[in-house]
N, C-alpha and C positions, 0 to 999 in steps of 0.2 A: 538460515533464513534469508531468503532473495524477496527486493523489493524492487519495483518499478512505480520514479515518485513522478508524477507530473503535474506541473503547475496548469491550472485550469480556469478557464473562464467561468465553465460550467460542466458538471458531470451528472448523469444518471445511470440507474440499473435497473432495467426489467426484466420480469420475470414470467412467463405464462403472457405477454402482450399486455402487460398491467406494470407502470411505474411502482417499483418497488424503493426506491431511495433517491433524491439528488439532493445535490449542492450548489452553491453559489461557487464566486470565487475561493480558490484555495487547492487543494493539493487529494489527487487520485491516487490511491496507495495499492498497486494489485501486488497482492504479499502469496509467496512461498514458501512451504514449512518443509524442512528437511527431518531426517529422521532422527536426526542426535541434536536436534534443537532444542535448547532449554532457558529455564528461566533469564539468563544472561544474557542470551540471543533476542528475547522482547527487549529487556533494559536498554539493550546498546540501540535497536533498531528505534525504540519509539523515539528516544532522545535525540537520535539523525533527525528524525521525521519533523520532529517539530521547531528542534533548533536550528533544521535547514534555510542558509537565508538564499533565498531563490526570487524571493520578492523587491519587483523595485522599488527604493527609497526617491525622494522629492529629487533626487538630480540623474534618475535614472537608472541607478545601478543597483544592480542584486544584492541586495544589502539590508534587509529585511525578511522577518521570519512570518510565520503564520499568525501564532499570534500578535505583533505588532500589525498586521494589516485586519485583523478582526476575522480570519478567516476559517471554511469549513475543511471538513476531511471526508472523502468518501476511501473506504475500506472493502476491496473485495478478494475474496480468495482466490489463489491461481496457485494450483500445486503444478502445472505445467513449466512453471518457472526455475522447476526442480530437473527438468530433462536433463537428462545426459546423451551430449548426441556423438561420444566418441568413435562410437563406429556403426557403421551402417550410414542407412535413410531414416529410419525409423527410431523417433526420440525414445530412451527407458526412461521409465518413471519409479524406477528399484528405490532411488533414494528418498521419494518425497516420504511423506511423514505417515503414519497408515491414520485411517481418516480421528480416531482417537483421537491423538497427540494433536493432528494440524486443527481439530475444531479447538481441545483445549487451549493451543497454543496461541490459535486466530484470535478468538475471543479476549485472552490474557491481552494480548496489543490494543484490542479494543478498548479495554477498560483501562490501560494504562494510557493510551492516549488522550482519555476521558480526565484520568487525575492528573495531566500533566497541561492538556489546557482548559479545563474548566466545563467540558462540552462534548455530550457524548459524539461520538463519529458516526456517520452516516453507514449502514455496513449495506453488503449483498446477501445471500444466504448459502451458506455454505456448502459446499457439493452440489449448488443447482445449476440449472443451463440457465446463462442469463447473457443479457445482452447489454454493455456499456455501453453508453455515448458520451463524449466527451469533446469540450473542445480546447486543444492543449493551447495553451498561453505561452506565446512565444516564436518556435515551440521548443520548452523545456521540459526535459526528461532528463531523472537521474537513477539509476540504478546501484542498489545497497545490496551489499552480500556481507551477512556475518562474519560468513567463514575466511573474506577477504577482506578483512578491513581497512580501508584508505585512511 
């Protein structure tokens, strides 16, 4: 499971030229489902996501998490995040998750990021063409991979 977190001013997702979800401040989560990802792989990722401290505390430093700043989460799928681009031009997508696994496994994130801070997360819809907007805070970006844990 790969995630790309970014701290936000503000984010939306539209779908069909109709705003389908935003957020205030707080953290853009475009997540990855790989195809041997499982229950353990949500656990470890959502507990990054929200004990990430990315957020500045009173003297300025990233030193605060989401919840202590009161804030939201916008959640959207991106199995592109799964490319494998070892050879060629042309990214494979052999590993991402077949859409089965990555809806169950999206959704799983979604609700555990719901019991872990109190608030369901803002989502996109899953397998649609949609179009983010976002404006990154900072700009901070952090990227989480399971299968590479820091």
């Amino acid at each position: 499971m790969k995630a790309v977190v970014q701290r936000v001013s503000e984010a939306s997702v539209t779908i069909d030229g109709k705003v389908h979800s935003s957020i205030g401040r707080g953290l853009l989560v475009l997540l990855g489902v790989h195809k041997e990802d499982t229950h353990e792989d949500v656990q470890w990722m959502s507990r990054k996501i929200v004990n990430m401290r990315v957020f500045e505390d009173e003297e300025g430093q990233m030193n605060t998490n989401l919840s202590q700043i009161v804030g939201e989460i916008l959640v959207v799928s991106q199995f592109t995040l799964i490319a494998s681009t070892r050879k060629g031009n042309r990214p494979s997508f052999n590993d991402a998750a077949p859409p089965e696994l990555g809806n169950a496994l999206y959704k799983e994130l979604v609700e555990e990021l719901k019991r872990q801070t109190g608030k369901l997360p803002k989502t996109g819809v899953f397998a649609a063409n949609m179009k983010v907007a976002l404006i990154n805070d900072g700009p901070v970006t952090i990227n989480l991979d399971t299968k590479n844990r820091e």
